[in-house]
PyMOL CGO cylinders between C-alpha atoms (Angstrom):
from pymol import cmd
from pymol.cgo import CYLINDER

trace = [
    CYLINDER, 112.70, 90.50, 116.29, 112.09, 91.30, 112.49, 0.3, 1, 1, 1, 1, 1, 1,
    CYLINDER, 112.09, 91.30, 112.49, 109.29, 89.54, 111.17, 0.3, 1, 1, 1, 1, 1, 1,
    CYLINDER, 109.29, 89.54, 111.17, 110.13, 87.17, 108.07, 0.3, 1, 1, 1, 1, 1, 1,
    CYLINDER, 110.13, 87.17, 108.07, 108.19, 87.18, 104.49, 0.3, 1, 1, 1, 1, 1, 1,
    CYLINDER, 108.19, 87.18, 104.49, 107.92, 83.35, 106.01, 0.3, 1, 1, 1, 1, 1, 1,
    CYLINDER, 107.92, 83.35, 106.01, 105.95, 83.79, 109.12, 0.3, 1, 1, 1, 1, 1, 1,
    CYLINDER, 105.95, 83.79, 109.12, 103.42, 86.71, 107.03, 0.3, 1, 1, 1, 1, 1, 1,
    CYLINDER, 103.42, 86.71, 107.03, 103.40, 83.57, 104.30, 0.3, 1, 1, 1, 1, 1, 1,
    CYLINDER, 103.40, 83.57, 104.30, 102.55, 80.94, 107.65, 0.3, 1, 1, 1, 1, 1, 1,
    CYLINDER, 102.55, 80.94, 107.65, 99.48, 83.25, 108.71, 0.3, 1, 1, 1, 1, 1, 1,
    CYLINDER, 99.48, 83.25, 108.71, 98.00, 83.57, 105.40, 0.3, 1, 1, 1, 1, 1, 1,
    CYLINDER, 98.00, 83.57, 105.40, 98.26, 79.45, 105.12, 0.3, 1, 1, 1, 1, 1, 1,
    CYLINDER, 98.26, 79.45, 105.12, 96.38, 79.91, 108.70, 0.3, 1, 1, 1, 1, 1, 1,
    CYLINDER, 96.38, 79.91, 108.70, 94.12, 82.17, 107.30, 0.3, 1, 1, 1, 1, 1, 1,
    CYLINDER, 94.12, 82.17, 107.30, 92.93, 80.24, 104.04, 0.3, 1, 1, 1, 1, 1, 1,
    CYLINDER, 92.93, 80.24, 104.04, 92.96, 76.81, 106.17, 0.3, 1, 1, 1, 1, 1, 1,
    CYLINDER, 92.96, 76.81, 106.17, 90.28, 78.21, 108.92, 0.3, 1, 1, 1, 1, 1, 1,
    CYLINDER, 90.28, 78.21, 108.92, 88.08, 79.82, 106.82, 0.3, 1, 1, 1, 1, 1, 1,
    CYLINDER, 88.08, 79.82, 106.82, 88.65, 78.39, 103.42, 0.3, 1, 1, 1, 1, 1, 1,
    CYLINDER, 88.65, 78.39, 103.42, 89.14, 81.71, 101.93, 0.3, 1, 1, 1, 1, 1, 1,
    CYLINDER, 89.14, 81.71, 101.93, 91.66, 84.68, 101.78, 0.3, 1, 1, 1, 1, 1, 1,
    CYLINDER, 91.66, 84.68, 101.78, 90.58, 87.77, 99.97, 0.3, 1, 1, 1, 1, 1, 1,
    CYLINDER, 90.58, 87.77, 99.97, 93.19, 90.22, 99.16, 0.3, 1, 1, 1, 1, 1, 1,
    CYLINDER, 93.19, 90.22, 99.16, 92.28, 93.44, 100.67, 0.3, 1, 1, 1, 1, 1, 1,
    CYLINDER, 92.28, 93.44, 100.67, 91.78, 91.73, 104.34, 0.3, 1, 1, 1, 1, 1, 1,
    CYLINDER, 91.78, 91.73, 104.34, 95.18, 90.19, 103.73, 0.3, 1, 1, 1, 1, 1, 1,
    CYLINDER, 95.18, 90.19, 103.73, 96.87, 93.05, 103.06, 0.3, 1, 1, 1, 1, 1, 1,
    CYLINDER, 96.87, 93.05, 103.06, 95.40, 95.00, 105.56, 0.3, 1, 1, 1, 1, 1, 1,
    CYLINDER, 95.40, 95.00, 105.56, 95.99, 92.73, 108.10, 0.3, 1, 1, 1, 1, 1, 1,
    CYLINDER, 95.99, 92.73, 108.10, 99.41, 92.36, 106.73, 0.3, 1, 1, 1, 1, 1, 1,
    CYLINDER, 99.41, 92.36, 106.73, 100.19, 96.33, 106.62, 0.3, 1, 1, 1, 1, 1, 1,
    CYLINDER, 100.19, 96.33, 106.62, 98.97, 96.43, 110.69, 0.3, 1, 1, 1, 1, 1, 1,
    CYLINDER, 98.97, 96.43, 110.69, 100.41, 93.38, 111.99, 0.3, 1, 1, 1, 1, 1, 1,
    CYLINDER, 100.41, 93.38, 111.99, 103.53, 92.39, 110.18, 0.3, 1, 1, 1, 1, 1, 1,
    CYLINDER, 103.53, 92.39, 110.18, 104.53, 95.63, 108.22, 0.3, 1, 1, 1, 1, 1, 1,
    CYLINDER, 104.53, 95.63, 108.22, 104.24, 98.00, 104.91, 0.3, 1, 1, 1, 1, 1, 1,
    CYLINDER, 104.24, 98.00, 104.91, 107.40, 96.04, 103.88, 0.3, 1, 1, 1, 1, 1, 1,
    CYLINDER, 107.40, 96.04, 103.88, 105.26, 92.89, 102.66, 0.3, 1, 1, 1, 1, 1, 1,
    CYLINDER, 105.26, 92.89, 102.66, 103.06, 95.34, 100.29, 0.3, 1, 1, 1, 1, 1, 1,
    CYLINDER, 103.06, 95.34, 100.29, 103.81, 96.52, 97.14, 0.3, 1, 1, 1, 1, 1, 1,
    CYLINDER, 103.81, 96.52, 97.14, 101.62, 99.01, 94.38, 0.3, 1, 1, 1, 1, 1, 1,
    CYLINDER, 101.62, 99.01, 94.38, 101.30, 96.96, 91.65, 0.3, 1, 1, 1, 1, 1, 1,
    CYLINDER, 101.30, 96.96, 91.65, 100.57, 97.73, 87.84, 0.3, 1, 1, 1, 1, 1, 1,
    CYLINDER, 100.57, 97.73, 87.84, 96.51, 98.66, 88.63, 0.3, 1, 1, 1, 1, 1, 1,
    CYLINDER, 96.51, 98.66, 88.63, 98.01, 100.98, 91.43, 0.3, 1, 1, 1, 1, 1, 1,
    CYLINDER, 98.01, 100.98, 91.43, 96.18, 98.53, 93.90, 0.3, 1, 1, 1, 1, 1, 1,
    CYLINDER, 96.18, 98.53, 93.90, 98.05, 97.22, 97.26, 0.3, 1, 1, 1, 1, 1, 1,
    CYLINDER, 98.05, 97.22, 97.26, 99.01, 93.91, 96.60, 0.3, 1, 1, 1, 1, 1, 1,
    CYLINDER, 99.01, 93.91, 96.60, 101.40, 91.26, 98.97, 0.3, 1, 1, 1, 1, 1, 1,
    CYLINDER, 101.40, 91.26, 98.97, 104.57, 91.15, 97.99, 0.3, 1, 1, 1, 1, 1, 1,
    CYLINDER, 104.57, 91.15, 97.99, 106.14, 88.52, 95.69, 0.3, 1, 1, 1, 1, 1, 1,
    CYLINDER, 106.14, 88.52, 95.69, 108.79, 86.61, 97.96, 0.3, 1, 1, 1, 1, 1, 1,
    CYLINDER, 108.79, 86.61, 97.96, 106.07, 86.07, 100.63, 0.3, 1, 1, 1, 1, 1, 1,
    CYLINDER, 106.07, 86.07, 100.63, 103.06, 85.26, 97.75, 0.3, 1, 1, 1, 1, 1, 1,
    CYLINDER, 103.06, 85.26, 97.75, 106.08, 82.61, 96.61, 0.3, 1, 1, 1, 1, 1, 1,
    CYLINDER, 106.08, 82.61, 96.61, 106.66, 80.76, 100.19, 0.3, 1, 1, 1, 1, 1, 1,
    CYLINDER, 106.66, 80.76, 100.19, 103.13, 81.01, 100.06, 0.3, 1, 1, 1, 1, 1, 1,
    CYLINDER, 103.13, 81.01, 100.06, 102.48, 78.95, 96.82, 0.3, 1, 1, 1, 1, 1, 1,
    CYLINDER, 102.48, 78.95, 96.82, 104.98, 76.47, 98.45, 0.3, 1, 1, 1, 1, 1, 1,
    CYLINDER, 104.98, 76.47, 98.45, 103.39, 76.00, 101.33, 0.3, 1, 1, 1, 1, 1, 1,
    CYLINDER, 103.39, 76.00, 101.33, 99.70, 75.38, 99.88, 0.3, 1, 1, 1, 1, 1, 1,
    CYLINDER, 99.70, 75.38, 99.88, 101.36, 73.13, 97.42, 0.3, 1, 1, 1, 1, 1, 1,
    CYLINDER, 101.36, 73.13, 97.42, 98.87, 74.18, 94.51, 0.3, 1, 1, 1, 1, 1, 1,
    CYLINDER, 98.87, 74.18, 94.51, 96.26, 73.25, 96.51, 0.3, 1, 1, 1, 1, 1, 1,
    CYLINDER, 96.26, 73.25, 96.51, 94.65, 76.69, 96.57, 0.3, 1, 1, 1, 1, 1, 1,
    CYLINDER, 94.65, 76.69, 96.57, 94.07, 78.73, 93.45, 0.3, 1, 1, 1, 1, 1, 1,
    CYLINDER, 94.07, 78.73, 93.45, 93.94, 82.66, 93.02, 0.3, 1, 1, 1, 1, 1, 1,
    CYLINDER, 93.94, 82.66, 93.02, 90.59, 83.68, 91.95, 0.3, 1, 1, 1, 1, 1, 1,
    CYLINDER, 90.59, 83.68, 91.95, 91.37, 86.58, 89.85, 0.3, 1, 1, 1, 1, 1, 1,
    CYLINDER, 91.37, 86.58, 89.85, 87.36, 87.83, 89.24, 0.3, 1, 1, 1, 1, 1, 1,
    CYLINDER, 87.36, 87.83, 89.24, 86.93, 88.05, 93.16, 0.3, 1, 1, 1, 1, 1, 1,
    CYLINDER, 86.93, 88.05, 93.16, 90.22, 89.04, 94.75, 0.3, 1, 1, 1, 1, 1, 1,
    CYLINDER, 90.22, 89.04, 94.75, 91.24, 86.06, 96.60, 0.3, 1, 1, 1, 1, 1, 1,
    CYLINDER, 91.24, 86.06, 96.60, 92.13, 82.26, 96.92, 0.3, 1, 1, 1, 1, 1, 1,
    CYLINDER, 92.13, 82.26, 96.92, 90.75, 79.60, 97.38, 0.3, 1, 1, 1, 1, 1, 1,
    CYLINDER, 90.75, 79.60, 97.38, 90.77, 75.54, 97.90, 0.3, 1, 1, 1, 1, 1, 1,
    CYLINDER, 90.77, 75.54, 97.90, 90.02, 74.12, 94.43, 0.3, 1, 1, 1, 1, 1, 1,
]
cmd.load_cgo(trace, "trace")
C-alpha cells in the first residue's frame, strides 16, 4: 500500500511530540529510507528539504504550536 504525504506528516508529529524536537536532515533522511524520495524535494539552496503538501498537513496537525527554527534546521514547541 502507497504511503500518503499524511502518514510521513503523522510520524513527524510523533517525532517532534517524543522528543520535542525535529531537525531537518534526520527528518528527511528518515523520510527518504522509510517512506520514500517522493516526500523530498531540492530546494532553492540545493539542500534536501520535505516536501510542501506533507510540511502543510504537518502545520495542520501541530496547529501552530511548533515553530520552524530557521538558524538551526528544525522545529520546535514554542
Amino acid at each position: 500500500m502507497a504511503v500518503t504525504a499524511n502518514e510521513v506528516a503523522e510520524w513527524m508529529m510523533e517525532q517532534l511530540k517524543s522528543a520535542g524536537i525535529l531537525h531537518q536532515k534526520e527528518a528527511v533522511d528518515y523520510i527518504i529510507q522509510h517512506f520514500g524520495e517522493s516526500f523530498i524535494y531540492v530546494n532553492e539552496n540545493g539542500n534536501q528539504a520535505i516536501s510542501k503538501d506533507v510540511k502543510k498537513i504537518f502545520k495542520k496537525l501541530h496547529g501552530g504550536k511548533a515553530a520552524w527554527e530557521r538558524d538551526g534546521f528544525f522545529w520546535g514547541w514554542h
